[in-house]
N, C-alpha and C positions, 0 to 999 in steps of 0.2 A: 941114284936116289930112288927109294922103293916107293912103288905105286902109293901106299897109304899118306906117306910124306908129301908127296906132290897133292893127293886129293887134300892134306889136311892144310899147307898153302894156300893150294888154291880158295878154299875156303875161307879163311881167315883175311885173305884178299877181299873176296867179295863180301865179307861182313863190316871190312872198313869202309869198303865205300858203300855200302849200304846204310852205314853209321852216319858217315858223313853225308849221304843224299837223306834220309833222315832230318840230323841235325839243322843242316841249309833249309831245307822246310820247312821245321817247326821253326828256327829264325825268323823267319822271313813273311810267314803265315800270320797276320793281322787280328789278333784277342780283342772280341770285346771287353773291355773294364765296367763291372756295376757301377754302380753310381758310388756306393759306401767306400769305397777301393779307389775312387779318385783321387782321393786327398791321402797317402800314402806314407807310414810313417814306419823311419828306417833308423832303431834306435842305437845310441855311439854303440862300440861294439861290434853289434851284430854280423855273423859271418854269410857268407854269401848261404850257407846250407840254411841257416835262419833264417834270410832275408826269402828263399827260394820257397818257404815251408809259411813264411807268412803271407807271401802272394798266392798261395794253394788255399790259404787259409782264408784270404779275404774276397775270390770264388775266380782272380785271372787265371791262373792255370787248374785242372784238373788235379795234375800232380806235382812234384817237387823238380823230380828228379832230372827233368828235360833241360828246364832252366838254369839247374846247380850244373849241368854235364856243359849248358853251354859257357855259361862265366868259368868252369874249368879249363875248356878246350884253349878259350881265346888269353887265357891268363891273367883272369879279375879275381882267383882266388879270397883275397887280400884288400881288393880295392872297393870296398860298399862304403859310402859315405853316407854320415847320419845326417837326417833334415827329414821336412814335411816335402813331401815330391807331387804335385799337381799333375795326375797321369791324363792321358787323354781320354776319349770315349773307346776311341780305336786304337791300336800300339801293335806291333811286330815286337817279340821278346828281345830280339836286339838293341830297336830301338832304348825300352823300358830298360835294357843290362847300360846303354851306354850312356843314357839320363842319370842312374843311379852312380856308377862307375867318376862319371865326371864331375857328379854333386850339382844338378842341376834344381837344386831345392828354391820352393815358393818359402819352407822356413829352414833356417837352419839351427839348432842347440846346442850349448855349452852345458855342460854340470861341474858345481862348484863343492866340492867334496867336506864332507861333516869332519870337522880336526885338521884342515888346512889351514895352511896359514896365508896372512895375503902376496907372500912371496908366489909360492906355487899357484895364486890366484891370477897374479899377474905374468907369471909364466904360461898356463892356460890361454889365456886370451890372446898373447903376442902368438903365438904356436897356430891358432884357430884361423881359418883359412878364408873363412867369411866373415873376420871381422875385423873393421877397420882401426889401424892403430893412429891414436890421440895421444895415448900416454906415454908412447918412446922419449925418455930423457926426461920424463917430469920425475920430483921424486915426489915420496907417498905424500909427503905433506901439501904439495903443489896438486896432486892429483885428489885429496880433499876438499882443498879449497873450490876446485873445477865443479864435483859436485856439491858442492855447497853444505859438505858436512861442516858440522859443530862440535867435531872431536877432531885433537891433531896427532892422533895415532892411530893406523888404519886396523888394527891386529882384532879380528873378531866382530867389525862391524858388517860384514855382510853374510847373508841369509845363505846359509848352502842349501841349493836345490839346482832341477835341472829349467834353465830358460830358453825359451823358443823365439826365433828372433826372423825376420828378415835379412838374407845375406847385405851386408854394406854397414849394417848398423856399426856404430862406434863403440868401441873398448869402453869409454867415459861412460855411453848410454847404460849399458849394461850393468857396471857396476853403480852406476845412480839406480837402477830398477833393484838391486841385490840389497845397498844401502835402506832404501827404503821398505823393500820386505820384512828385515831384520828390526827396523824401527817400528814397524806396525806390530808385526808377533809380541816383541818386549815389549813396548807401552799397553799392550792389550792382556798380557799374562801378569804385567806388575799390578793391574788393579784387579787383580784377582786372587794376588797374593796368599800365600800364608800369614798368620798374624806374625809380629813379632820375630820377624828374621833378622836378621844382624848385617840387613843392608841400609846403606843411607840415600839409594837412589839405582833407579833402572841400570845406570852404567856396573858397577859394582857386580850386581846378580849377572852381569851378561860376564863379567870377570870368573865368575863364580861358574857358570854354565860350561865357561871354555876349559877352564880345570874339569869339570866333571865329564865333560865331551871326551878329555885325552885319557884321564885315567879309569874308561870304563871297558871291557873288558864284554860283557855282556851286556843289551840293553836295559835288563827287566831289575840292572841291578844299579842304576842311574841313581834312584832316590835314595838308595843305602848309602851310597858314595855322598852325597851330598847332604843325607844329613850329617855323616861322619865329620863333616869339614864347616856346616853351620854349626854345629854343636864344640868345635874345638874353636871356632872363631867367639861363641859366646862366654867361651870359658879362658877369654886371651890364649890359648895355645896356640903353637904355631903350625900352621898345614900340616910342613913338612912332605909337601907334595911332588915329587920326582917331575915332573913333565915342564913344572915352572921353570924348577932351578936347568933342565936341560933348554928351554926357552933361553933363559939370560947366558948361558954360556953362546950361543948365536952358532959362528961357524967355529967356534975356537971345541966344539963337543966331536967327537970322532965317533958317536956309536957307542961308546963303553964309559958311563959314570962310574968315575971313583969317588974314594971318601975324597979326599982333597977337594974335588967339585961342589961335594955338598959343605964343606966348610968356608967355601973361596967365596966371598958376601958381593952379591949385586943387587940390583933392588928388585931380581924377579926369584933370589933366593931365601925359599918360603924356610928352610932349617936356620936361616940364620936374622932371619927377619919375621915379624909378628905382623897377623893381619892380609889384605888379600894382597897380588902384587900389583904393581900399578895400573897393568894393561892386559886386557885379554890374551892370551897365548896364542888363541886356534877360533876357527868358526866353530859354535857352535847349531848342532843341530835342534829342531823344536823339542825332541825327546829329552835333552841336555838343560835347553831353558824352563820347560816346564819342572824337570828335577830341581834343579837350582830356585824354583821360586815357590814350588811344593814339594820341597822335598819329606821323606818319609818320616814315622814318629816312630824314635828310636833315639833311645838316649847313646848309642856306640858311639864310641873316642875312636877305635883305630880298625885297620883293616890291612892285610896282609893278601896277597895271590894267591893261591891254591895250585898254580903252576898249568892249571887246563884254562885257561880265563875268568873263572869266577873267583871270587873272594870269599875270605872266614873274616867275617866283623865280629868285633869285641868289644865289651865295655866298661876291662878294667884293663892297666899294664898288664898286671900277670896272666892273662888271659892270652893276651896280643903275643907277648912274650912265648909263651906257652902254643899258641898258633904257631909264632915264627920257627921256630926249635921242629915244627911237625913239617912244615911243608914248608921253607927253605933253607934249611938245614940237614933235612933228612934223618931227622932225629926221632 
């Protein structure tokens, strides 16, 4: 073995352990935490390089990169758990990796996602690790009554956003806090109304919001969408709106609507039936409720993709037709 090989060994020897005598010390070497930094917030997501970049950021470590090397070394790549983490005054970064690591949170949060439906709501919750399950084996109608709703269908009644919780809390709690988020926004947006919408009551427009929640594509284009679907409701036409009729199809939908689907009549199918369908589809978001209850002033009947997310509204058939032939037909 020639001398340079052996010097370039030996080297890379003593940088290990100089890595690792190193690393053991900055472990092991006790940070003070400001004051601002004690109540610590580790959001779902976040990878250990984010989380390492936000304790640099909120003034525990100088740099990143120590912290990220050591949840590397020890194999927490992977394992940062989201909650409010109550840090001490004093902390060793190991300490703070295996607080985080193990989810040792004062709060911990769920997010209930805009166009979910309550299946994947109650999926979420049974999954969540700090929250107690009530609802195992109740069905949705029993888990209504629990919180003391006034509607016997759960599709759309609660508020998506992200909530912060106390580990132990119950599944039931939770969505009794979601249920009534959802009922303050809409009773607070319906008396603020547009005049003259073509609803007969708060439930309806939240009907209305969950259609324009699923078929929107862009945000900014919420109220076009929803005048498009007030104005064909004032004029009795019928939605005709894809996301319902794939709703009433349930599990029997594989991902690919045929014509037959849209012919095949259930009562959440808007091509073969006039008027909204009976039940919310999805949560809607507040940007979805405010569209549904302000929606835009535009007299458009239809509206067609554009194949990048935004839409070509129109407001005669031959128009729509004439859209359709350009961009999904390729004509």
């Amino acid at each position: 073995m020639g001398r340079s090989i052996k010097r370039t060994i030996v080297i890379l020897i003593l940088a290990a352990i100089g890595g690792a005598g190193w690393l053991t010390y900055f472990a092991s070497t006790p940070r003070d935490v400001p004051q601002p930094a004690r109540e610590f917030l580790v959001k779902k997501g976040r990878s250990l390089r984010g989380v390492s970049g936000d304790l640099t950021a909120a003034g525990v470590f100088k740099e990143p990169w120590s912290f990220f090397w050591l949840g590397r070394i020890l194999g927490h790549a992977n394992d940062m758990q989201a909650g409010v983490y109550r840090i001490p005054e004093r902390v060793t970064p190991l300490r703070l990796l295996e607080m985080i690591v193990n989810g040792e949170v004062t709060e911990a949060q769920i997010t209930f996602i805009e166009g979910w439906t309550f299946a994947q709501v109650r999926a979420a919750l049974a999954q969540h690790p700090h929250v107690t399950q009530e609802t195992a084996g109740l069905s949705d109608r029993q888990i209504l009554e629990r919180i003391r709703a006034t509607e016997h269908h759960p599709e759309g009644l609660f508020f998506p956003d992200t909530y912060f919780f106390r580990p132990g809390v119950s599944d039931l709690t939770l969505l009794a806090r979601a249920y009534e988020t959802m009922k303050a926004k809409l009773d607070a947006l319906w008396l603020t109304r547009a005049p003259n919408l073509p609803y007969r009551s708060p439930y309806e427009a939240l009907i209305m919001a969950s259609i324009v929640e699923k078929e929107t594509g862009f945000a900014s284009e919420r109220p076009m969408i929803a005048a498009v679907f007030v104005n064909r409701l004032r004029k009795q036409m019928r939605l005709q709106t894809d996301p319902s009729v794939i709703y009433g199809l349930g599990a029997n939908f594989d991902g690919n609507l045929r014509k037959r689907d849209l012919e095949t009549d259930t009562p959440y199918n808007t091509y073969t039936r006039t008027g909204l369908p009976p039940t919310p589809i999805a949560m809607p978001g507040e940007a979805a409720l405010q569209a549904a209850l302000r929606p835009a002033d535009s007299p458009a009947l239809y509206f067609v993709s554009k194949g990048d997310g935004t839409s070509k509204f129109s407001h005669t058939l031959e128009d729509h037709n004439r859209a359709v032939r350009q961009y999904q037909l390729g004509r």
